[in-house]
C-alpha positions as semicolon CSV with decimal commas, in nm:
position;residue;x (nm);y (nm);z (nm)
1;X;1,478;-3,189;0,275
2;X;1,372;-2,843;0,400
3;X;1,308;-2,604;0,098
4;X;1,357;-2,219;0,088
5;X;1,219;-1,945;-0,031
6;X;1,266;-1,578;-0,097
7;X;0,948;-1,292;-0,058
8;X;1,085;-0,995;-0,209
9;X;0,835;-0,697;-0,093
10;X;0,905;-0,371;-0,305
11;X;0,727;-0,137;-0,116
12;X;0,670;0,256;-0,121
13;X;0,960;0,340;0,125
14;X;1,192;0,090;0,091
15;X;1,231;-0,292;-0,050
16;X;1,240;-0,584;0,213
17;X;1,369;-0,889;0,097
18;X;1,367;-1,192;0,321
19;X;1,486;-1,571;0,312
20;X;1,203;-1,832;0,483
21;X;1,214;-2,162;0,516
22;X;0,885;-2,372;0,435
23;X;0,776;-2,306;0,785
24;X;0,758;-1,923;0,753
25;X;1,098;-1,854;0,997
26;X;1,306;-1,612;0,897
27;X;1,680;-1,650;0,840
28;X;1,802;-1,328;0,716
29;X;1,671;-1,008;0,587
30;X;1,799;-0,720;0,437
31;X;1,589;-0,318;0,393
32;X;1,709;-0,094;0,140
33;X;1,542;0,255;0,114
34;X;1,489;0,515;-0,160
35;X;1,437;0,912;-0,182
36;X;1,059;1,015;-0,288
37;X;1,135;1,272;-0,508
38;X;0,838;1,582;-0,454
39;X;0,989;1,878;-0,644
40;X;0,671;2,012;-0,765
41;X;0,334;2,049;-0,606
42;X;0,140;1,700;-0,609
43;X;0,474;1,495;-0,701
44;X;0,565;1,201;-0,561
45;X;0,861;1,009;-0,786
46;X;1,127;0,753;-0,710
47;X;1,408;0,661;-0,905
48;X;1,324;0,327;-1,096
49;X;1,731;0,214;-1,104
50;X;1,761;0,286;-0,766
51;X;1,458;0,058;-0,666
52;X;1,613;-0,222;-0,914
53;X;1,965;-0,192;-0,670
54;X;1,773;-0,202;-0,383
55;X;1,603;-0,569;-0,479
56;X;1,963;-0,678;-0,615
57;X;2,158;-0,547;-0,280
58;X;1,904;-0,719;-0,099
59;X;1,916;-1,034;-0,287
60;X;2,317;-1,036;-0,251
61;X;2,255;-0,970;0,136
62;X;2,036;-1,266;0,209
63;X;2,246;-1,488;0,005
64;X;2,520;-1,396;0,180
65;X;2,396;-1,377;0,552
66;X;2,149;-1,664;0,498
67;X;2,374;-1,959;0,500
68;X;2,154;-2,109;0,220
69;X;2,309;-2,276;-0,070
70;X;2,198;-2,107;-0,387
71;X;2,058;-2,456;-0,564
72;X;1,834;-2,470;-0,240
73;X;1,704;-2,187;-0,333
74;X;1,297;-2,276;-0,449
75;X;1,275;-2,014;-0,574
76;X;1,218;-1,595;-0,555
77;X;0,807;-1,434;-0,523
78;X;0,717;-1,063;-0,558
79;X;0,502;-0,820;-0,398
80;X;0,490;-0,482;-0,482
81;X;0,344;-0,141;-0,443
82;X;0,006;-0,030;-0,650
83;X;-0,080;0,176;-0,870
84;X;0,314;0,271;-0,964
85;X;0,368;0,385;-1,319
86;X;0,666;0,455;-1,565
87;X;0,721;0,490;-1,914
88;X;1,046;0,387;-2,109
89;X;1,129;0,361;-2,481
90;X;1,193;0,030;-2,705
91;X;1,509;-0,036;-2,539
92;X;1,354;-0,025;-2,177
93;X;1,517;0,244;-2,065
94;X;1,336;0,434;-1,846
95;X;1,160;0,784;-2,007
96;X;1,048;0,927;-1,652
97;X;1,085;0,847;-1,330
98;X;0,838;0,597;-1,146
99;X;0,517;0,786;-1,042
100;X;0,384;0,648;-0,691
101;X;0,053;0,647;-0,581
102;X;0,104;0,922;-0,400
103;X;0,141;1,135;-0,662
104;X;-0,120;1,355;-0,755
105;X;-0,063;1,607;-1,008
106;X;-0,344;1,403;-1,214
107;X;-0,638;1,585;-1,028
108;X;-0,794;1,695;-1,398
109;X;-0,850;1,359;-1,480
110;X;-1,091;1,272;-1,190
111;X;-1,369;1,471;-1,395
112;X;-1,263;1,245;-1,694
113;X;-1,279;0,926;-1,490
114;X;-1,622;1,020;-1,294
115;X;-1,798;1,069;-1,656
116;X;-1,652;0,721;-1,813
117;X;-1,834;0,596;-1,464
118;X;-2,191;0,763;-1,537
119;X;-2,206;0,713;-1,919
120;X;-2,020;0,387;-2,014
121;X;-1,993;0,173;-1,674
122;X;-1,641;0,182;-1,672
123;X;-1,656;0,108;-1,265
124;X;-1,829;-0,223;-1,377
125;X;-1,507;-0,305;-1,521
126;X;-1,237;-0,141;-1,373
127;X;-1,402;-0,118;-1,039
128;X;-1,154;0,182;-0,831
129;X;-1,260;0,469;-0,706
130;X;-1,145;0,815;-0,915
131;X;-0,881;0,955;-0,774
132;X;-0,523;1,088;-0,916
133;X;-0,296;0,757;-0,756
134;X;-0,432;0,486;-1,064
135;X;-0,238;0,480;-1,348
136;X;-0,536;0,509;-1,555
137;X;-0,565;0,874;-1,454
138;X;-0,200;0,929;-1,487
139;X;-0,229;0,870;-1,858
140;X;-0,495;1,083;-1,938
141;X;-0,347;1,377;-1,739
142;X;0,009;1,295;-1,981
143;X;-0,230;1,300;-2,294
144;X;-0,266;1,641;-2,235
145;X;-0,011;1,754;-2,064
146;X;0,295;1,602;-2,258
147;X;0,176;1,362;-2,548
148;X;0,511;1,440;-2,727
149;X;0,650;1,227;-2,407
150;X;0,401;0,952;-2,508
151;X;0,491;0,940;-2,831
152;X;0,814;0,863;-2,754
153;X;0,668;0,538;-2,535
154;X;0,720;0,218;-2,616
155;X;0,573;0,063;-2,268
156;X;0,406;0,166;-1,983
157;X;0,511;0,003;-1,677
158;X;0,485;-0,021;-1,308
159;X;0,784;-0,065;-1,125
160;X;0,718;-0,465;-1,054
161;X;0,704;-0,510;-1,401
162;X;1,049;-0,322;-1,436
163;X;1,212;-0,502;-1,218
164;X;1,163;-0,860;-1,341
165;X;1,242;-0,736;-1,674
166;X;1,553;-0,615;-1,572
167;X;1,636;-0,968;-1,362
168;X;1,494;-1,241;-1,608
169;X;1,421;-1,064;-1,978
170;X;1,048;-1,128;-1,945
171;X;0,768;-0,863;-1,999
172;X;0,463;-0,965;-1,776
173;X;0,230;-0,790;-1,545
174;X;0,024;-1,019;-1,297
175;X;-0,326;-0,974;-1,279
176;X;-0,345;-0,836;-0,908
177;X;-0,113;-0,537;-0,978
178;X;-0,258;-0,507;-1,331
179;X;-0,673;-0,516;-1,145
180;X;-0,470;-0,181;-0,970
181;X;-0,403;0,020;-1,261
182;X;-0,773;0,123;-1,332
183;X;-0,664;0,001;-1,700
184;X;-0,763;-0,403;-1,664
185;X;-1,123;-0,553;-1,720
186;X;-1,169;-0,727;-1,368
187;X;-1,488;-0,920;-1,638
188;X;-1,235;-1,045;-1,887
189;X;-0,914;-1,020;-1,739
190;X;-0,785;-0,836;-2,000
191;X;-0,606;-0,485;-2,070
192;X;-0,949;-0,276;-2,125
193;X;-1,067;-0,109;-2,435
194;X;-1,252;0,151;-2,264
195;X;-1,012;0,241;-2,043
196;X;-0,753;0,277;-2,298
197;X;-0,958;0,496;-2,509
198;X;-0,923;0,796;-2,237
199;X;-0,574;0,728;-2,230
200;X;-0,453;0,710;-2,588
201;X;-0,199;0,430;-2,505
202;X;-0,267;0,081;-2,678
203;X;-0,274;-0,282;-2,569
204;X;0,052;-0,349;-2,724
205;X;0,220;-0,102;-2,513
206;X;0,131;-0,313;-2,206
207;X;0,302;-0,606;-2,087
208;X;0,126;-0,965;-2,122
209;X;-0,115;-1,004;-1,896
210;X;-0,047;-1,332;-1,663
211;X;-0,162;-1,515;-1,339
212;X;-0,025;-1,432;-1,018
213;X;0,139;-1,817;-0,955
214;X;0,329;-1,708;-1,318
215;X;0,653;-1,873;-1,348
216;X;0,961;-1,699;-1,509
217;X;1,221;-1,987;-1,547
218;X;1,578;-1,846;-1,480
219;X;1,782;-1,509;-1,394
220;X;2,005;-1,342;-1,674
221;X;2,375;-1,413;-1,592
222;X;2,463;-1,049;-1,467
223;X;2,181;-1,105;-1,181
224;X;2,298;-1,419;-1,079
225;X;2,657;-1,342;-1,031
226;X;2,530;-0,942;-0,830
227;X;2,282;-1,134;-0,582
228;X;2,455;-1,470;-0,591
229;X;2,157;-1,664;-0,645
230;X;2,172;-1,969;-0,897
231;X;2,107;-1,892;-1,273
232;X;1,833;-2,089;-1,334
233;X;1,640;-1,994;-1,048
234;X;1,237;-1,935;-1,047
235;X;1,081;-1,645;-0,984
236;X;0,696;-1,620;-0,911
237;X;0,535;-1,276;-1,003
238;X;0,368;-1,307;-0,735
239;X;0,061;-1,006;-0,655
240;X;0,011;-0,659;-0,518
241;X;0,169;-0,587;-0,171
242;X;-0,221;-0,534;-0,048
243;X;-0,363;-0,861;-0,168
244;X;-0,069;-1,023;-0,018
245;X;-0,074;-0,852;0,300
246;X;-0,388;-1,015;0,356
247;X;-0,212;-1,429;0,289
248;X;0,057;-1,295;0,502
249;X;-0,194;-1,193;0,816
250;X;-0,355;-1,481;0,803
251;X;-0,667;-1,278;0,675
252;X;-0,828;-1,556;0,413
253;X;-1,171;-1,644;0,517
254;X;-1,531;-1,453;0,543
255;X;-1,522;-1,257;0,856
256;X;-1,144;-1,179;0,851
257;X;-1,044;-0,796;0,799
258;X;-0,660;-0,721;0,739
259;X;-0,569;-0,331;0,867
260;X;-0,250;-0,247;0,716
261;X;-0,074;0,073;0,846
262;X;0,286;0,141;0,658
263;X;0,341;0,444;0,531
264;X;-0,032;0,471;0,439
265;X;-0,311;0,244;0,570
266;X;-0,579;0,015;0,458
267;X;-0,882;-0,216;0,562
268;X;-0,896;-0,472;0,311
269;X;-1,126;-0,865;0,275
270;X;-1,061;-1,131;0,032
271;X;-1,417;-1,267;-0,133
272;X;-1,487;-1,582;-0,351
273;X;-1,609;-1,372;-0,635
274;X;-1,588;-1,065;-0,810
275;X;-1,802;-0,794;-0,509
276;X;-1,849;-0,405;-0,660
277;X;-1,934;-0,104;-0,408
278;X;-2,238;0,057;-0,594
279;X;-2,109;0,402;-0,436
280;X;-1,775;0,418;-0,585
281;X;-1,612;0,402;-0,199
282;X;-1,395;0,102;-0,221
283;X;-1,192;-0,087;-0,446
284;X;-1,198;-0,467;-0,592
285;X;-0,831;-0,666;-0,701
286;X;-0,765;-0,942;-0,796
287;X;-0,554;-1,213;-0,551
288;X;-0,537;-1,546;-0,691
289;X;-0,790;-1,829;-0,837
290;X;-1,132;-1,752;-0,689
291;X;-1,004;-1,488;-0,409
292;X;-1,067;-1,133;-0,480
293;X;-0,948;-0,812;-0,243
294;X;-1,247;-0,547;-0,140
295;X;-1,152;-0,272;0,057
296;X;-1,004;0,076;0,129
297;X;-0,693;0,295;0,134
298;X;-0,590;0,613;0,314
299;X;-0,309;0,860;0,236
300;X;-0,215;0,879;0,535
301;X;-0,113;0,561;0,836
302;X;0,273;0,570;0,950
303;X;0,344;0,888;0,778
304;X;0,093;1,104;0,980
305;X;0,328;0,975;1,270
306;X;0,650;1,080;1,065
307;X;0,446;1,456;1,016
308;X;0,420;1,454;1,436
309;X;0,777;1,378;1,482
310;X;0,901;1,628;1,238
311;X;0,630;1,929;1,305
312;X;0,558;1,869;1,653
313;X;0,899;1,751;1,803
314;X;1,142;1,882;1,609
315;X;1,395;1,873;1,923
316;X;1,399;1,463;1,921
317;X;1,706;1,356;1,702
318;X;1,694;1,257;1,363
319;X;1,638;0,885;1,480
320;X;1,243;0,964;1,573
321;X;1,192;0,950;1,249
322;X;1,209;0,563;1,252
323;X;0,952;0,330;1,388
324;X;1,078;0,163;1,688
325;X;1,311;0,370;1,825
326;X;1,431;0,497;2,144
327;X;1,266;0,856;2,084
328;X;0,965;0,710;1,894
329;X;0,922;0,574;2,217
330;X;0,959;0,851;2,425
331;X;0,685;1,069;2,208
332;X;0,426;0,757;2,246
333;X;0,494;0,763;2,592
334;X;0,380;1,115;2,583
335;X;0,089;1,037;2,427
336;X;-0,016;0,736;2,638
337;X;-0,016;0,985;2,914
338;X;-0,325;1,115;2,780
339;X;-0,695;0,993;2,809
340;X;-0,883;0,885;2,480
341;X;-1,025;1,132;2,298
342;X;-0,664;1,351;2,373
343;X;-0,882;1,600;2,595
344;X;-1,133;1,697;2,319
345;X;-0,879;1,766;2,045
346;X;-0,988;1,591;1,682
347;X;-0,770;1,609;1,392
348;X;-0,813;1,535;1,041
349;X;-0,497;1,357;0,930
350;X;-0,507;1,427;0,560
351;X;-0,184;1,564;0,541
352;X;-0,141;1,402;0,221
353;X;-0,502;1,442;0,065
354;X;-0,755;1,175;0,124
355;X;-0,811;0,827;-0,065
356;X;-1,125;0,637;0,159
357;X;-1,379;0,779;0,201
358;X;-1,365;1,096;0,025
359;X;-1,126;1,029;-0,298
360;X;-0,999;1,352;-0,258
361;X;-0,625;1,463;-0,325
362;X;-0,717;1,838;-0,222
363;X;-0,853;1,701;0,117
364;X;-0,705;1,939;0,359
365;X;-0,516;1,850;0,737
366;X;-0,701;2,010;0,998
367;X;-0,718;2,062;1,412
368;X;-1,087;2,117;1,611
369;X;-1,078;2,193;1,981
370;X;-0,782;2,325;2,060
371;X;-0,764;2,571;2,342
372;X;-0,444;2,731;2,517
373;X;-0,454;2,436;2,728
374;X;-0,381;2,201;2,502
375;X;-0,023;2,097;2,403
376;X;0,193;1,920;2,155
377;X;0,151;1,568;2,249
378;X;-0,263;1,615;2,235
379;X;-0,208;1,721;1,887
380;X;0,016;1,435;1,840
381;X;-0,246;1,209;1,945
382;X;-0,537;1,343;1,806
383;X;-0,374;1,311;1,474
384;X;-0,263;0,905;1,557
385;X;-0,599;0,898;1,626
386;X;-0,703;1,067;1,341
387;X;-0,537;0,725;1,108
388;X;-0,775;0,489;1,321
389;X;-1,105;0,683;1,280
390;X;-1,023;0,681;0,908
391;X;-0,986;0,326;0,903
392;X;-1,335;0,268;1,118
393;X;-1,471;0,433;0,831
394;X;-1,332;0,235;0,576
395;X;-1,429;-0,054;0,815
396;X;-1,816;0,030;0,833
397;X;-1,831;0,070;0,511
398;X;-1,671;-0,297;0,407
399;X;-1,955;-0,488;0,654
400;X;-2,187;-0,292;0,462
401;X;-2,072;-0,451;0,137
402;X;-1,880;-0,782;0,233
403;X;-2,057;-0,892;0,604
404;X;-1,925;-0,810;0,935
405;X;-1,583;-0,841;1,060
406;X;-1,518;-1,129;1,313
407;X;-1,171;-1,061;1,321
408;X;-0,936;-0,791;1,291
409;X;-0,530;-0,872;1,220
410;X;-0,293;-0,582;1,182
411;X;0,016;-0,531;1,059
412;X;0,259;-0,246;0,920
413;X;0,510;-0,031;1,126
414;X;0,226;0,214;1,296
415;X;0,085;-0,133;1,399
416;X;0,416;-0,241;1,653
417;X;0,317;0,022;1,863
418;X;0,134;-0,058;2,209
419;X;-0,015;0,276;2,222
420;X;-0,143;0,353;1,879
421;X;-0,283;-0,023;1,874
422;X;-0,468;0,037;2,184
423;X;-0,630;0,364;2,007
424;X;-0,784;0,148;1,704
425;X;-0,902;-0,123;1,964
426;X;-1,061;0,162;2,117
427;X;-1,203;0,327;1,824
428;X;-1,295;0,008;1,630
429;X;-1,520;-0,142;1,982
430;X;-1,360;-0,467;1,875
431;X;-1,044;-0,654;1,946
432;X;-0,732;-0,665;1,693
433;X;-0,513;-0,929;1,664
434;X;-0,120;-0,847;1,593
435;X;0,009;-1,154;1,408
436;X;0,360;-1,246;1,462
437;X;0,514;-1,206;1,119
438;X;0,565;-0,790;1,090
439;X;0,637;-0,810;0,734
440;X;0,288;-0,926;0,611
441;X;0,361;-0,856;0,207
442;X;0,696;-1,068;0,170
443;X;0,541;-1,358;0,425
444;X;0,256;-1,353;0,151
445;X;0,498;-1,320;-0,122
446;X;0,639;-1,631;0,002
447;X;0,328;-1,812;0,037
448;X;0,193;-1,738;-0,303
449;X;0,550;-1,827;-0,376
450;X;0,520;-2,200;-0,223
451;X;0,201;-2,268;-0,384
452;X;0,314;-2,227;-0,677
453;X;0,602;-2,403;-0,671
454;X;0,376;-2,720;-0,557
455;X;0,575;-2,696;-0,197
456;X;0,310;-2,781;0,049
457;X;0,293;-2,398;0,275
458;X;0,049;-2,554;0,518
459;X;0,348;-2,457;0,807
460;X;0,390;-2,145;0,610
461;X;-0,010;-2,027;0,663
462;X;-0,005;-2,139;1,016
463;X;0,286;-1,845;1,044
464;X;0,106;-1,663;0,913
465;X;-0,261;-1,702;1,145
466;X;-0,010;-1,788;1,475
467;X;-0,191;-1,554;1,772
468;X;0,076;-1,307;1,867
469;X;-0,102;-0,998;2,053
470;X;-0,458;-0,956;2,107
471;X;-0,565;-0,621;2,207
472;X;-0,918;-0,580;2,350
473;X;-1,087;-0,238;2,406
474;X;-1,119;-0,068;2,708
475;X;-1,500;-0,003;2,761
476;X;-1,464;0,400;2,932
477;X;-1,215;0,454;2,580
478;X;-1,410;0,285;2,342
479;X;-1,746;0,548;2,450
480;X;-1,533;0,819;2,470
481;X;-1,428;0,709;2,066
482;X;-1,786;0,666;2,019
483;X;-1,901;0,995;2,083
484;X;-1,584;1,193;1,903
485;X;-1,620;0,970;1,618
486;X;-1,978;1,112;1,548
487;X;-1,783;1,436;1,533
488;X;-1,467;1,334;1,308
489;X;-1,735;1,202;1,077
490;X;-1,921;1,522;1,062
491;X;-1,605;1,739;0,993
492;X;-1,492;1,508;0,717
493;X;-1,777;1,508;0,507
494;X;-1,873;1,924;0,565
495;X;-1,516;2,048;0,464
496;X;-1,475;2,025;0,050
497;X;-1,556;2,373;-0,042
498;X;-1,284;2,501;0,211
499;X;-1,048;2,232;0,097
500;X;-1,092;2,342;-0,231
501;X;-1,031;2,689;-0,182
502;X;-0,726;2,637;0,046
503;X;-0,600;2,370;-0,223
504;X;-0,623;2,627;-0,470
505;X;-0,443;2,887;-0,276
506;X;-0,120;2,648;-0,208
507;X;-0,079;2,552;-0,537
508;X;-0,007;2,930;-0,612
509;X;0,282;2,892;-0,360
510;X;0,650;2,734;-0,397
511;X;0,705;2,546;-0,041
512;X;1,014;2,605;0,140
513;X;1,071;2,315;0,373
């Protein structure tokens, strides 16, 4: 009898939720979005109900479209978003709205963070780089900024955690989103005392800490009879949407690098055992039993390429703003047209700040090389190249830690495109692999989903490693890369006092756009 599962991927944009069978093949899916909510300088909120309707619509649309009887159902598995956070009172309803990881109005606690590193180990513990996005910081820019709000806090939450509350009655955070927060012991897998300290919350204020093959037996009534899924079905917590990006590219095994461009981007390896980067540069999670997630995140990936449409061609209709689409394709073609290297034009895509390398949220966008010959489209590519020089940092700096990449899969939105995969072939020196599957996190979902369930997702996995594209670099791009790369690096790394300054000088400023 073929058994069925459902990945349920609640991401930073939008929430994919998507009904396999045991052989990873899609039979319906359903993509509900959400507003990000920026009304101040450095915020980036969403609406925690309007996530919750987003899973339940999408629930109710598989079920429908699927043609999947509900008690075939194995069961649901969840991947979310890091480093999301929330507070609500003792009858869980919501006290703020959910802060992303893209929200940054916790600068003040990097200083906080960066002495807890020097003069009690903390990275040792909660190994992630300081920076504004981890919840950990979050809370210690509330403690002074509004304790009467934390007072008034019964939980702190990220929106995962929300959601299955909401669907089963349970109160659990799994250890990979948890390993995310900056607020668990990676050592003892447990909340950590000297995290919590900074932040004045308490261990009871946390939800129970479990594995991420967790089982929550059964859906409360009003859930069932919204999605039409079967009361007593199981849900797996399932694990971060990075860690299971990587099951869902097939990117398991020593050697095997998963590039993830969505809204933002990442290079990311799973190890057998707990790996720290003595320089503070990347980040450890935790997957599953023995598999742990090293690697780095950027700002900025698909949304640099959202900034081009919008800035750069504001005379393409409103549908450029979506990956895949006719005028999406029309403005790559553009690009293509130029050589590597977009005539000498570099850009700095930190349009949003900077995670990897620098950590910085006051990381400033810039252009180098323009001249009145250039045009549009060579700042549009210089800035798509921009994402995949920030990512062949990130890259060098994993074989320096972890051993060298053998292979390279990527997935994510930016990563369907022809032309922009062609540029990190070319900047990388290496071929990249573009896996079949394009939603990595809810194919991983799944997985973790299967194994858990003791279903056998042998078929599954294969999915998930099956060829699709390889993309090799062309030798004349790849030195041209070589050389401008040298450059990019230099620019990076010889900017932070202008940054600052500049940083400082917009945050005086109310932004009409």
């Amino acid at each position: 009898m073929t058994q069925y599962i459902i990945g349920v991927d609640i991401g930073t944009t939008s929430t994919k939720v998507i009904l396999y069978d045991e052989a990873g093949a899609q039979l319906a899916r359903a993509n509900n979005g959400y507003e990000l909510y920026q009304d101040s300088t450095g915020m980036a909120e969403e609406d925690p109900d309007t996530i919750y309707q987003a899973v339940i619509h999408g629930l109710a649309t598989v079920m429908q479209s699927g043609g999947v009887p509900a008690t075939d159902i194995a069961g649901l598995a969840f991947s979310a978003a890091m480093h999301s956070m929330m507070l609500v009172d003792g009858d869980m309803a919501p006290l703020t709205r959910l802060m992303t990881w893209a929200d940054t109005r916790a600068r003040d606690a990097y200083d906080v963070i960066c002495d807890a590193f020097d003069q009690d180990n903390l990275f040792d513990h909660v190994p992630i780089p300081a920076h504004p996005m981890t919840p950990l910081a979050k809370l210690i820019w509330l403690r002074e900024q509004n304790s009467a709000l934390l007072s008034q806090t019964r939980y702190v939450l990220g929106i995962k955690e929300y959601v299955l509350h909401r669907m089963t009655g349970e109160l659990v955070e799994d250890y990979s989103v948890a390993s995310a927060t900056g607020l668990m012991d990676v050592q003892t897998m447990q909340w950590y005392d000297g995290a919590l300290k900074l932040t004045g919350i308490r261990q009871e204020q946390l939800p129970t800490l479990v594995d991420t093959n967790y089982q929550i037996h059964g859906l409360r009534h009003a859930v069932a009879e919204a999605t039409g899924l079967d009361v007593a079905t199981t849900v797996v917590v399932g694990a971060s949407d990075g860690a299971l990006s990587n099951l869902g590219l097939g990117a398991t095994q020593p050697g095997d690098v998963a590039v993830n461009v969505g809204t933002s981007g990442a290079a990311r390896v799973i190890v057998d055992h707990v790996v720290t980067d003595p320089h503070h540069a990347l980040f450890t999670y935790y997957v599953a039993p023995h598999q742990w997630l090293v690697g780095g995140a950027l700002s900025n990936g698909g949304n640099v390429l959202r900034w081009a449409q919008t800035a750069l061609f504001p005379h393409l209709p409103d549908a450029a703003r979506q990956v895949g689409t006719t005028s999406e394709a029309t403005l790559m073609h553009a690009v293509a047209e130029l050589p590597a290297g977009a005539d000498g034009v570099l850009c700095v895509p930190y349009f949003n700040g900077s995670r990897a390398p620098l950590w910085d949220p006051d990381s400033r966008a810039s252009f180098y090389g323009l001249s009145a010959q250039h045009t549009r489209p060579h700042m549009a590519r210089a800035a798509l190249e921009g994402v995949a020089y920030g990512l062949k940092v990130v890259l060098d700096d994993l074989e320096d830690l972890t051993g060298r990449a053998v292979t390279i899969r990527v997935g994510g939105g930016l990563a369907q495109s022809d032309v922009w995969r062609t540029m990190l072939a070319g900047v990388l020196n290496q071929a990249v692999m573009v896996p079949d599957s394009v939603d990595s996190s809810a194919l991983g979902a799944a997985i973790m989903g299967l194994r858990s369930l003791g279903i056998d997702a042998a078929a599954m996995e294969q999915t998930a490693q099956s060829a699709g594209k390889v993309v090799e670099p062309d030798e004349a791009d790849a030195a041209a890369y070589a050389t401008l790369y040298g450059i990019w690096s230099e620019i990076i790394y010889n900017n932070d006092e202008v940054d600052d300054q500049l940083a400082a000088f917009q945050a005086g400023r109310k932004w009409e756009i």
